[in-house]
C-alpha positions in Angstrom: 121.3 45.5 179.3 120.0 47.4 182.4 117.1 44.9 182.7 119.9 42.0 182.7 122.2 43.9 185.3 119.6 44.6 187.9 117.9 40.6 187.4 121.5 39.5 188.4 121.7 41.7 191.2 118.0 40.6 192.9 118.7 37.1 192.1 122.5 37.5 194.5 120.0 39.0 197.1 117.4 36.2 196.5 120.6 33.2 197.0 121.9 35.0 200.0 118.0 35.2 201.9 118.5 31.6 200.9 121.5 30.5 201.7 120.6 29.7 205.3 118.3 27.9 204.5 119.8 25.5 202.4 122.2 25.4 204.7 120.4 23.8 207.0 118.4 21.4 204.7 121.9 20.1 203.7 123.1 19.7 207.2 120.2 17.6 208.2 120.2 15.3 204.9 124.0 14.5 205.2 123.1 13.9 209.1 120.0 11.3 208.2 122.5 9.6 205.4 125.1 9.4 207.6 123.0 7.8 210.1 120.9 5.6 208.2 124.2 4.2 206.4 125.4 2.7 209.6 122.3 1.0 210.0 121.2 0.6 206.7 121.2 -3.4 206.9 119.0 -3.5 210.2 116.7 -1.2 208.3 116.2 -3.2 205.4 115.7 -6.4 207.2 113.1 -5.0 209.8 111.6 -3.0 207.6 110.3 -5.7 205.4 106.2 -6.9 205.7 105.7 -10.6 206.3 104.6 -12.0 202.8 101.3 -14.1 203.2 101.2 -17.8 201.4 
């Protein structure tokens, strides 16, 4: 039970050095979807290749 205890307590330690950093990852994806949802219909207009015939 030891070995379960002291797992639990390393892998708290382990999310908190994380935490930041997820934080941040996070930030930056609700900041791209935010901005690529108010343009989302130019994007997928311009972003198309010319088909050939």
């Amino acid at each position: 039970m030891e070995h379960l205890s002291r797992f639990a307590r390393e892998f708290l330690k382990a999310l908190k050095n994380l935490l930041p950093i997820v934080t941040v990852v996070v930030v930056f994806q609700l900041l791209g979807m935010r901005e690529t949802s108010s343009r989302g219909a130019g994007i997928a207009i311009t972003s198309r290749t010319p088909r050939r015939s």
